[in-house]
N, C-alpha and C positions, 0 to 999 in steps of 0.2 A: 346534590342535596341542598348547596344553598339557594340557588336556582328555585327550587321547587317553596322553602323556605319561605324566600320572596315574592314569590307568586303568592302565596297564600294568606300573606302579611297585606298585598293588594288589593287581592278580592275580596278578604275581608272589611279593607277599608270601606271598599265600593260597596259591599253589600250594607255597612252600615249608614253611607251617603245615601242609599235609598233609603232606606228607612226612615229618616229624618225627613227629603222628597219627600215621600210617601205624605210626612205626618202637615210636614208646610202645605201641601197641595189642597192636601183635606179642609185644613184651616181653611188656606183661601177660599176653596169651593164655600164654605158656608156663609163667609165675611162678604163674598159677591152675589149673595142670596139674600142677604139684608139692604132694604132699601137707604133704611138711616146708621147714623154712624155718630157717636159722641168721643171724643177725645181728648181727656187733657194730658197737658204734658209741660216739662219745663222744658224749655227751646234753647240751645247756644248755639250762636252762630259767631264763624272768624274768619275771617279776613288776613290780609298782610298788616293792617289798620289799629284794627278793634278784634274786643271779645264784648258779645252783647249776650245777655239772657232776658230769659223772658218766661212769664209761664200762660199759655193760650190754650182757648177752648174752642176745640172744634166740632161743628155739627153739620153734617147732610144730609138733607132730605130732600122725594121729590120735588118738594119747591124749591129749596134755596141751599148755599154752602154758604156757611160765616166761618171767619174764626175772629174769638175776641180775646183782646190784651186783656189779662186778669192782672199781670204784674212786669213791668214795675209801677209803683204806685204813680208815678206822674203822668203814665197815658192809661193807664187801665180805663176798662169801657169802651175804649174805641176797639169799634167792630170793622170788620172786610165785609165786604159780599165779593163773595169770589165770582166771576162771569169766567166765559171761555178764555175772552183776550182780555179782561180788565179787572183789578184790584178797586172795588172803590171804599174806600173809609169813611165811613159815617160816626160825627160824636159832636155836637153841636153846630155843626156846620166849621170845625176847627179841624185843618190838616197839619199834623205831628207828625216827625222824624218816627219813624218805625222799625229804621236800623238800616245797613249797608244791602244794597244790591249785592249778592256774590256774584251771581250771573245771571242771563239774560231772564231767566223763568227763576230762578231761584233767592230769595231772599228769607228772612227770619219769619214774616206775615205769615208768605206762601209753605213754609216747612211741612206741613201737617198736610194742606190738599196735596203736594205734593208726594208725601209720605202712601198718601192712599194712592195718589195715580199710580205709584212704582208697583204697589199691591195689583192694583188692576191691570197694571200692563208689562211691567215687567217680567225681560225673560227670566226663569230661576237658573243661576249659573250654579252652584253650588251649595250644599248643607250638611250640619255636619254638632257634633252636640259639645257643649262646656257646660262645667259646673263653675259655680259663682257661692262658694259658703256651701250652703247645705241644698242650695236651688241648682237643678239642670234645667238647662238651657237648651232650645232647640235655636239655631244660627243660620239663616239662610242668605244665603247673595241674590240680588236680583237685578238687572240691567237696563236702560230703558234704551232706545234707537237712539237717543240722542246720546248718548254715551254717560247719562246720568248715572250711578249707581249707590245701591242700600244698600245697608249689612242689616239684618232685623236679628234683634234676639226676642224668641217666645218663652215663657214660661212650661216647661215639658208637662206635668202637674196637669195645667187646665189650657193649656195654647194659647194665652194671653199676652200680646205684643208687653214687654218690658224696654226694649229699647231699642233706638235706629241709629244710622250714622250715616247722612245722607254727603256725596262726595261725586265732586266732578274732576276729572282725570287721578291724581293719584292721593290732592290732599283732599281731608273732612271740612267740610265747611260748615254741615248740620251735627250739631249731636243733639237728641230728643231723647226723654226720660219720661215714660207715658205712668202716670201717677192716676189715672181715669181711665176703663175701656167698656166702650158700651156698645 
């Protein structure tokens, strides 16, 4: 009898980890069906070093990806153009500290394109639902080949990205709090 107990304590977990699949896949299927993308977000990224915040706006479109420092107020304005291989910063012709490299592709700048590559290519490892106050939460993991990995939480409500935690090997190095989703 406990046997069976616990079989059924399992499969019901699994059937509810689909269900959440289910609801993340849908989401992305439609979020890869739009060509542009706007996002703002307040950015924290750490290090062994520092704790750096930030709050940045991201945009994609056929032509171009930017994201631009909104805050802190000492570099705000300065924009990226994000290219395949290159970051380049455009704001008078003036190159500012933008925050710590964590690793080779990821830094505070990159958080957000990076944010959406994990969307578009990441494998989905897991998902699964929490409440936060009176809001549920859909929670999914996602993986990239390089061994990058998200945790995203959506808003269950309306499937609207609320928060990411982007992390290479076992510590966070990104935490993003999306305040804009368009």
């Amino acid at each position: 009898m406990l046997a069976l107990t616990i079989s059924l304590l399992i499969m019901c977990g699994c059937g509810s980890s689909a269900k959440y699949e289910e609801k993340y896949q849908n989401w992305r299927e439609n979020y890869l069906n739009l060509t542009e993308h706007e996002i703002t977000a307040d950015v924290t990224s750490s290090d062994d070093e520092k704790v750096c915040d930030y709050t940045l706006h991201y945009a994609l479109s056929a032509e171009n990806e930017t994201v631009e420092v909104l805050a802190p107020e000492t570099i705000a304005r300065i924009k990226a153009n994000i290219e395949k291989d290159s970051v380049r910063l455009d704001y008078d012709g003036v190159m500012l500290e933008t925050g710590s490299s964590l690793s080779e592709k990821l830094s505070p700048l990159t958080a957000l394109p990076v944010f959406n590559d994990v969307i578009h290519e990441g494998h989905l490892e897991n998902s699964w639902r929490e409440t936060e106050g009176e809001t549920e939460l859909v929670v999914t993991e996602l993986e990239m080949p390089d061994g990058t990995r998200m945790t995203l939480w959506l808003n269950n409500a309306d499937m609207k990205p609320v928060y990411a935690d982007i992390r290479s090997g076992d510590k966070i190095q990104i935490k993003i709090k999306i305040t804009e989703f368009k």
